[in-house]
N, C-alpha and C positions, 0 to 999 in steps of 0.2 A: 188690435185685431190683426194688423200685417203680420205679426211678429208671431204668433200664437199661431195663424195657419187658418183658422176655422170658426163661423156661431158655435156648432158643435164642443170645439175644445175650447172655445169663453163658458160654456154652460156649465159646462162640466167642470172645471176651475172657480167658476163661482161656485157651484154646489158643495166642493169640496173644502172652499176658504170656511163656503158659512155651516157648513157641516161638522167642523171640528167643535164652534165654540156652542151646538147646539147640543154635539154629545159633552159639554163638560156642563152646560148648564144644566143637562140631563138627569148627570150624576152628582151636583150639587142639592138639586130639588127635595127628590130625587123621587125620577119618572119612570119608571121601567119601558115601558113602550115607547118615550119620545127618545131614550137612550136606543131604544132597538132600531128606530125608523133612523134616525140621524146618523147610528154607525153603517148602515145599510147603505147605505146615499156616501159616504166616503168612501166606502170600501166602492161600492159601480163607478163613482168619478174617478177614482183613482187608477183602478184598472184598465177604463176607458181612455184615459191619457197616457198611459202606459203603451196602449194599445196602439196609440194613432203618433206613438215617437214625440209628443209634445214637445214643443219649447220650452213651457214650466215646468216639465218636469228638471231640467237641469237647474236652471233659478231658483227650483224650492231647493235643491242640496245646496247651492249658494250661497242659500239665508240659514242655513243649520234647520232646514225642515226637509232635509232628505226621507228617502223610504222607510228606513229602518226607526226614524225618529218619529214616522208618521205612526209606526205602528207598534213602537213602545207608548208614545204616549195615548192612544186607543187603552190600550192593554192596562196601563195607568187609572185610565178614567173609568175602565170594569173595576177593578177595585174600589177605587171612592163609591162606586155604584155601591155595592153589597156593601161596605163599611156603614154610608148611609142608608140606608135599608135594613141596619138594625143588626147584620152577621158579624159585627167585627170581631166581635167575643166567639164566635161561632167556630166548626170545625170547617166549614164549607169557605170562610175567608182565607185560614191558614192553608187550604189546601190549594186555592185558587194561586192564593202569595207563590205558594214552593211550587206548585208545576207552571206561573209563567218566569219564573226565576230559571228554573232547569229548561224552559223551552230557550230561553234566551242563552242558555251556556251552550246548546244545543246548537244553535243561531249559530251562534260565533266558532262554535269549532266545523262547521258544516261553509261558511263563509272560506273561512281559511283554507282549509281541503279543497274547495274550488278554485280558489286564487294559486292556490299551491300546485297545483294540474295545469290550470292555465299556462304559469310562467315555466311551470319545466318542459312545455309543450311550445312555448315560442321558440319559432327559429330564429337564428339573428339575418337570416336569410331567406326572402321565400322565393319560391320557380315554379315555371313551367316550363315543360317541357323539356327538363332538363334529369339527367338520371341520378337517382342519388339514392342509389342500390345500398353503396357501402354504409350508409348512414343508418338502414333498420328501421325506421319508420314507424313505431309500433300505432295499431288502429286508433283511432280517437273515439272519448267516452264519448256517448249516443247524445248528440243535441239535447234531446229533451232532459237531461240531466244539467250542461254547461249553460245551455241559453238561458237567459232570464233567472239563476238560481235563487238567488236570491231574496226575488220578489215568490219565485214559486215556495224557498221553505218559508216565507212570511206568512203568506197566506192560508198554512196551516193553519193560524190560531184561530179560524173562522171556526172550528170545532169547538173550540174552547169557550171560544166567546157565546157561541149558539147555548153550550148545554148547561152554561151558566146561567144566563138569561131564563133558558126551558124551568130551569131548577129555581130558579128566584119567584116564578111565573107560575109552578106546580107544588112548591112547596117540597119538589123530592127532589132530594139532594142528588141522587145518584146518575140523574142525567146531566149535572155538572162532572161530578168523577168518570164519566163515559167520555165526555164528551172532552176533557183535559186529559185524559187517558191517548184517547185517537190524537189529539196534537203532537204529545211525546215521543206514541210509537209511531207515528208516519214519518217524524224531524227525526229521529232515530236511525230509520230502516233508510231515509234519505241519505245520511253521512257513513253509515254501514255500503250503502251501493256505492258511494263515488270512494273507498277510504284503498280498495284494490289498484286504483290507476295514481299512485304513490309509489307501488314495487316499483323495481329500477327495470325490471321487465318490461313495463307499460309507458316508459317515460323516451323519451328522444333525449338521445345522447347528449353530449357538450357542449358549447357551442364551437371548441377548436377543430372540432369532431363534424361537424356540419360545415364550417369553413373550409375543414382541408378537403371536404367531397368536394364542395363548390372549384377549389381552387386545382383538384384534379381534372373534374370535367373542362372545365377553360382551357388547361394543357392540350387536352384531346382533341378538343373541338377548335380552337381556336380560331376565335372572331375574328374577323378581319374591318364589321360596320358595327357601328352600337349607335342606337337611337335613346337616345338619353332623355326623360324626363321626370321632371318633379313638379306635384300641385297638388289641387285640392279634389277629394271626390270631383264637383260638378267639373272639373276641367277637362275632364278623361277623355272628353271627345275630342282634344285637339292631338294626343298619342293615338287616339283611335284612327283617325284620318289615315294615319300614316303605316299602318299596320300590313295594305298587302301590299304596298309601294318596296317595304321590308325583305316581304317573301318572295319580290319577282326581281331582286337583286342577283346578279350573277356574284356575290358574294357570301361569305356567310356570317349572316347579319345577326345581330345579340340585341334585344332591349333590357334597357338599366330603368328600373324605376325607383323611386327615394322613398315614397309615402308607401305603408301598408294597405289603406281606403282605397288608392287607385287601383290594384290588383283586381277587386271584386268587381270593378267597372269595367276592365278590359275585356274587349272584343275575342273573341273566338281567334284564335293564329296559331301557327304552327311553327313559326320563330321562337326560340326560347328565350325566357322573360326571367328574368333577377330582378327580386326588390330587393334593394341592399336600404333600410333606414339609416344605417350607424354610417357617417361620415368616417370613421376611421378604419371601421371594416371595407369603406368602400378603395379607401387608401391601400391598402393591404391587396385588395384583388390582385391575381394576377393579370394584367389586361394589354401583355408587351405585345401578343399580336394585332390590338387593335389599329388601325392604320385612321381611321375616317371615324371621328364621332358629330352625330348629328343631335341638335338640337330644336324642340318643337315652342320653347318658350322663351324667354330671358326670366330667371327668376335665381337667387341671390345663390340658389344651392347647387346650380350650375359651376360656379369656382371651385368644386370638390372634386372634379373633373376635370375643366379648362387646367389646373395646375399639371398636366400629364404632357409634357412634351414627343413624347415617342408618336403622336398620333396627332392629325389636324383637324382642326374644328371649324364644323359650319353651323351658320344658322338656318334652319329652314324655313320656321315659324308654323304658324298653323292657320294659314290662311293669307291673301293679297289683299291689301285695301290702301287705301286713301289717310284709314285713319293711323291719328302720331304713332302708335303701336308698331307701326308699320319701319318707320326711320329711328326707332331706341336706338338711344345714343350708344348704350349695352352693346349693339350690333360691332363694337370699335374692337374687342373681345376677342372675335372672332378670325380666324385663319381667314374663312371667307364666307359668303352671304349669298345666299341662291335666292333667286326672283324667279316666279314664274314667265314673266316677258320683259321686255323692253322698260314697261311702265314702271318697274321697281327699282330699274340702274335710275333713271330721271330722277326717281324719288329721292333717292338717298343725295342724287349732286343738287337738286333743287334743295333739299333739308341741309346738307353741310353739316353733317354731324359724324364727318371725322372716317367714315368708310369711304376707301379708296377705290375708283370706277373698277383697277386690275382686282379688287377682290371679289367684284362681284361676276357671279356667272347666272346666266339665264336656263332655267332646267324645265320648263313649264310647267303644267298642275297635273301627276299622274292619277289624283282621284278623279280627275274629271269625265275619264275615260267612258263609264256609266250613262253619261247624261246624254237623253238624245238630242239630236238639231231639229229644228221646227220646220212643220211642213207647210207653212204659211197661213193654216186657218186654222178654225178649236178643232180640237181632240172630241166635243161630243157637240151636242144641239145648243146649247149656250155654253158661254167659256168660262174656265178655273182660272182664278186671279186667287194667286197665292199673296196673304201676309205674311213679311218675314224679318220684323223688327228685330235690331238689337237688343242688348241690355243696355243700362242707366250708366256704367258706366264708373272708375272711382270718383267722380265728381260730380259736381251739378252743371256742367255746361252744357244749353238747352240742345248743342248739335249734337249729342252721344247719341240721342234714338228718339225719334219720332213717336213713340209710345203716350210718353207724359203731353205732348203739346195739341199732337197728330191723329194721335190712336184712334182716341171713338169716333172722329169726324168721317178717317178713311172707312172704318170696318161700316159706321152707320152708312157713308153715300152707298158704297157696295152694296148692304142690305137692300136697301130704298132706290137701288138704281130703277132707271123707268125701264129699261131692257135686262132682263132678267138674268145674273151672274150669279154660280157657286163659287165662295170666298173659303177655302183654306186658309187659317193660322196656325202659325207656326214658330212660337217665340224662340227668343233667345236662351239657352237651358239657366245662365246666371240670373235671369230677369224676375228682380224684386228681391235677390239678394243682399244688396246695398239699400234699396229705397224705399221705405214702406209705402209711398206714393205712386213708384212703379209697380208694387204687386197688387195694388189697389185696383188701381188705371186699366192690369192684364184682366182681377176678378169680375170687372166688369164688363169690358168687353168680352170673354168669357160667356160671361151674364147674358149678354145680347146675343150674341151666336148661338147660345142654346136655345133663346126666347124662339128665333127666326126660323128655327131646326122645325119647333114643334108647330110652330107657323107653317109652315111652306108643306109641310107631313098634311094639316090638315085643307090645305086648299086644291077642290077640284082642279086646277090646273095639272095637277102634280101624280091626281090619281092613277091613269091612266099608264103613266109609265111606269109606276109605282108595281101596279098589278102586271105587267108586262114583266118585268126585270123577278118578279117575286122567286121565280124555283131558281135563277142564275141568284140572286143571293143568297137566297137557301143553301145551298150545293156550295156557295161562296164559304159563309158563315160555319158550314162541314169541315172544309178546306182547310179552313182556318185550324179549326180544333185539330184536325188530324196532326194538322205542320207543326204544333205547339207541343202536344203528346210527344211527337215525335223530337223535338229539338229539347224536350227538358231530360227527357232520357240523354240525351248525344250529349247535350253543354254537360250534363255530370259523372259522363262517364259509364251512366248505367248506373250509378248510385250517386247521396248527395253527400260529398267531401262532410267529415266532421268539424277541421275546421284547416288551418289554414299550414300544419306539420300536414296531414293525409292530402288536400291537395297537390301538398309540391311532392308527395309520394308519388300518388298514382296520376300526375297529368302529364303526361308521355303525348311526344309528338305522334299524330295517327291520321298519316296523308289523307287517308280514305275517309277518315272519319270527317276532318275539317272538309275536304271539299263536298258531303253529304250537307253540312251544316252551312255551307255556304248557299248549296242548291237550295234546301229550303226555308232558307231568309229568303231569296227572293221570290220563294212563292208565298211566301209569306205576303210577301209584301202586295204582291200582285191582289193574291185575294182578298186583303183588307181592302184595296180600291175597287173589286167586284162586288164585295159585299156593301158599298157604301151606294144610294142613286149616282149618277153624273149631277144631279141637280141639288143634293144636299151638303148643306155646309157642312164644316170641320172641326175641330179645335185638335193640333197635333201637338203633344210632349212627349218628352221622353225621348230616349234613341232608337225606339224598337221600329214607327215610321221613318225612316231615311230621309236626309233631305235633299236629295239627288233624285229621290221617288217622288218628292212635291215637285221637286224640278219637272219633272218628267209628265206628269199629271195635269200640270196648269197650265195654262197659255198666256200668264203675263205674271210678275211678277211687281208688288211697292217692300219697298226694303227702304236699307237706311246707308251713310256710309260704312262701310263693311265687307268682308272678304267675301259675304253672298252674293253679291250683286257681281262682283269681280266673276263668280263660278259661274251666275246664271246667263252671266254672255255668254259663255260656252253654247247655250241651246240656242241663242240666235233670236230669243224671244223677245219682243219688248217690253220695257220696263217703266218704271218707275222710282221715283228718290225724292225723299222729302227735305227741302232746306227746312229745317226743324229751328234753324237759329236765325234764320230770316234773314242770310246775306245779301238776298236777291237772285234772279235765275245768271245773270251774268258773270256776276262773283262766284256764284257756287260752283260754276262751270268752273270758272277759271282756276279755283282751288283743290278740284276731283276729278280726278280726271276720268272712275269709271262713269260718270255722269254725262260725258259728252255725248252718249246717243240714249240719254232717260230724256224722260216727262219729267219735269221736276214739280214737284207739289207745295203750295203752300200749307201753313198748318190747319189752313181752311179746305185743302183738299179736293176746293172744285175743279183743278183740272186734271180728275180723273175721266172723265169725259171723253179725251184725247185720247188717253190708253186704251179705255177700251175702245171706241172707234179702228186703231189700229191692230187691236187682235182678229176684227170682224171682214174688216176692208182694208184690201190690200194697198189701195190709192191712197187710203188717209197714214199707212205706214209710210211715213216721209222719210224716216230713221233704220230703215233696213240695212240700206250702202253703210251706213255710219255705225251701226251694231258690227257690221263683220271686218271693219278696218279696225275697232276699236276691240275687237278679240284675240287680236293678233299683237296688236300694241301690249296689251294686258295678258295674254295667255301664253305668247307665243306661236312660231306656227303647227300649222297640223301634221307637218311633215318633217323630220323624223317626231316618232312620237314620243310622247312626255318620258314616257318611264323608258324608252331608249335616251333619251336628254341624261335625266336624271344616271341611269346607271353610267353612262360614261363620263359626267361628271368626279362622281364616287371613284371610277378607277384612276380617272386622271390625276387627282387628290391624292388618292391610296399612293401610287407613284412615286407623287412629291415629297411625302410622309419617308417613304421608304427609302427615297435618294439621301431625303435629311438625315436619316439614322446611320445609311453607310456612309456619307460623309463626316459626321461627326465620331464615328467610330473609328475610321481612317485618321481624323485628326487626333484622335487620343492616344492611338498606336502609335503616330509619326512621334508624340512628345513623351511618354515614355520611354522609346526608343533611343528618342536623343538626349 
């Protein structure tokens, strides 16, 4: 069930296992109508998993029961159908034989022709923001022709199949020949539409031909920071963090990305973006003015990079914590290593793993800038106590996240508290990727939150404010839609990219536009919090809620050890941290340091009590002093500010970089010379 996703996509997966051998015992019998119901019932399961991106769907090509095989062998079991059923001698079986024969040639040259468009249409390069005029760019064929092809010319033979069955069922043959007629000529007129974007007219150039644009723009433009990252789709939020940090550089700043999949996850910017895949194409860039390359992660395809000497290398990471992530030994790699305060030089001499105190500089955290400081009591009539567990982690060590140990007992005290609190959750986006115990553990809790929703909706306590707030959510829920309308037009341009050659066509930097799109995220965001009560719980995924807007929202915060807790002292608010692995509150302290002014929780969670007593009352906040020394320790100070830190950082670097390159130019002149 973890793995699968969904009841829905187990239902549907078993319909479809037991639906096959229902249609062959169909057509052994041979039943006309248990053949019709049984193909019916694969062909909706199929689709429906199709539909929802299934997990089995890639498992069944695994085991040699991919798509095409699912629906030759359908196609197979119509035949034995009529065979038994007395036609085999008949004109209506040799006709059924030769038109799924011909659909199937049809099949496979209509297959190829898509594959063959696709690949003369991959870039070996994709951008944004970047001009690649000289390239010619020709439009891309219309989605509904590229997406899904496949499955869409398969499911032509639902003609076939229908007017066979009609004919088997009426005795006239000729709504079989109708009906194998309409499969031929639609798989026909299908490879007839896409056989045009084959002209060399309609195809994108060479790849040397796209290189040498790439490698003229880079001449022009000439980088001087490149923020380098590689990973998996769900990773993208750790290049995203760092996206306006990019733009408010007095430099001019280049992101490099490796993976294709993170492209479609990045954030809205106006920094020009290269995904370069090919580690040898990356070799090849011209990249002699990069001075400073930054990195967001330690991940193995970083050395395709670090081997560039003309330029120096930091780490940045994507977030401050406590945990080992934090001191990778990887970090030795690097030119130097930037910590948001204090607490990150400690870490690394406490860890001893080989980074030297002079490489590290303190730059402090410029996303934090967002997050407001607390006014000392809630935000509305009862207080937001945001959830914001980690993931599980590569391992099972029970301190990675509080989820598996901790999870229902927090979410449940919350629910059940005797003074009444709205509980935002807010996972981790990897959570449950690794564990099918941790996405169990989220479904559930989940599960309760929704229960509570519809709970707390029907209790007169609730009423009241309910009807009150109705036209501000009204008017909210407008808001909403308009912002949306209006940001799917802006994210595409005004149209939706074909695919991935037409976007690095047309996605041109356009100031006006990006700061339009900035303004209305955050009203976006705003109005989802007006449309929702003050008193109704949450469940937040995804990246479209921010998590500097839950910051922002809530008045106390249980997390786990993690770079969230490190951000959420920034607001000042108090906190919570669950020793999940049971060191004890004294040990725990002594190990974590953002923990020295939490509530720390057992996996039993009863001393939530505390926290929220000191959301309410400012007397029982005994942890205030200790929050804003311990922000400072960890954040840095508030003065100069982060992203003044940060950019003078980068220059100072840039500097070094550039003194090394005259100097060692100068030493190759002097030995020439002599």
């Amino acid at each position: 069930m973890a793995r699968v996703g969904s009841g829905s996509e187990l239902a549907a997966a078993l319909l479809m296992a037991l639906g096959f051998p229902c249609v062959m015992v169909a057509a052994i019998i041979p039943n006309l109508w248990f053949f019709a119901a049984a193909a019916a019932v694969t062909y909706v399961a199929d689709q429906y998993l199709h539909r929802c991106g299934s997990y089995l769907i890639n498992r069944l090509a695994a085991v040699r029961a991919g798509l095409s095989i699912r629906f030759l062998v359908r196609q197979l079991l119509l035949i034995l159908l009529v065979s038994r059923l007395g036609y085999g001698e008949q004109t209506l079986f040799y006709v059924t034989v030769a038109c799924l024969l011909g659909f199937y040639a049809l099949q496979v040259l209509q297959s190829a022709t898509a594959t063959l468009i696709r690949l003369r249409r991959r870039l070996p390069v994709i951008t944004r923001n970047v001009d690649l005029e000289q390239v010619r760019i020709p439009d891309a064929p219309s989605p509904l022709l590229l997406n899904r092809s496949a499955e869409k010319m398969l499911h032509l033979d639902v003609f076939a199949m229908v007017g066979v069955l009609v004919a088997i069922e009426t005795e006239v043959n000729r709504f079989a020949y109708v009906g194998l007629a309409i499969t031929l000529v639609l798989g026909l007129c299908y490879l007839v539409v896409l056989l045009p974007y084959l002209r060399p007219g309609r195809q994108v150039g060479p790849d040397s031909k796209v290189l040498g644009a790439v490698g003229t723009w880079l001449r022009e433009y000439k980088p001087t920071v490149v923020l380098y990252f590689s990973g998996s789709k769900d990773s993208a939020y750790q290049v995203n963090m760092w996206l306006e940090t990019m733009a408010q550089l007095d430099e001019r700043p280049l992101i490099l990305l490796r993976e294709r999949t993170i492209l479609p996850q990045l954030n809205t910017t106006a920094v020009p973006v290269i995904c370069v895949p090919g580690g040898v194409h990356l070799m090849n860039l011209n990249l002699s003015s990069v001075r400073v390359a930054l990195y967001a992660a330690n991940v193995g395809k970083n050395i395709h990079l670090l081997r560039v000497p003309t330029m120096k290398h930091v780490f940045i990471g994507h977030g401050d914590s406590d945990k080992l992530a934090s001191v990778n030994p990887y970090s030795k790699a690097y030119d130097e290593v930037w910590t948001a305060g204090r607490a990150g030089r400690d870490r690394y001499a406490l860890a001893d793993v080989g980074v030297r105190d002079e490489d590290i500089v303190e730059v402090g955290r410029p996303q934090l800038a967002t997050i407001q400081p607390w006014s000392g009591a809630p935000k509305n009539p009862i207080p937001t106590v945001l959830y914001a567990p980690t993931w599980e982690g590569w391992d099972d060590n029970p301190g990675n996240t509080s989820l598996l140990l901790a999870g229902e007992n927090i979410v449940r005290r919350l629910l059940n508290s005797e003074k009444p609190v709205r509980l935002v959750y807010k996972p981790h986006p990897f959570t449950g990727t690794r564990s099918a115990r941790a996405k169990a553990v989220h479904q559930r809790i989940t599960a309760m939150i929704e229960k509570a929703v519809v709970e707390r909706a029907a209790d007169p306590r609730w009423a009241k404010e309910s009807a009150e707030l109705q036209q501000v959510r009204a008017a909210a829920r407008a808001e909403l839609a308009r912002v949306e309308a209006r940001l799917a037009v802006l994210s595409s341009g005004g149209h939706v990219a074909g695919d991935e050659a037409e976007m690095s066509r047309d996605s041109l930097a356009d100031p006006a536009r990006e700061a339009e799109i900035a303004r209305l995220k955050d009203e976006w965001n705003a109005a989802s919090w007006r449309a929702l009560g003050w008193w109704e719980h949450k469940v937040i995924t995804g990246a479209r809620m921010r998590l500097y807007d839950c910051f922002n929202e809530s008045d106390a915060m249980v997390s786990d050890i993690s770079s969230v807790v490190s951000d959420f002292i920034a607001s000042g608010k108090p906190y919570a941290v669950t020793d999940s692995a049971e060191l004890g509150e004294d040990e725990f302290r002594r190990q974590n340091t953002a923990v020295r002014a939490a509530v720390i929780l057992s996996n039993a969670a009863t001393e939530l009590d505390a926290l929220l007593k000191a959301v309410v009352d400012p007397a029982a906040d005994t942890m205030a002093a200790d929050r804003r020394e311990l922000k400072e320790y960890l954040l840095g100070p508030d003065e100069p500010t982060s992203i003044v830190q940060f950019d003078r950082a980068v220059k100072a670097l840039a500097a070094k970089s550039e003194a090394r390159n005259e100097g060692l130019a100068r030493n190759l002149a002097e030995r020439v010379s002599g």
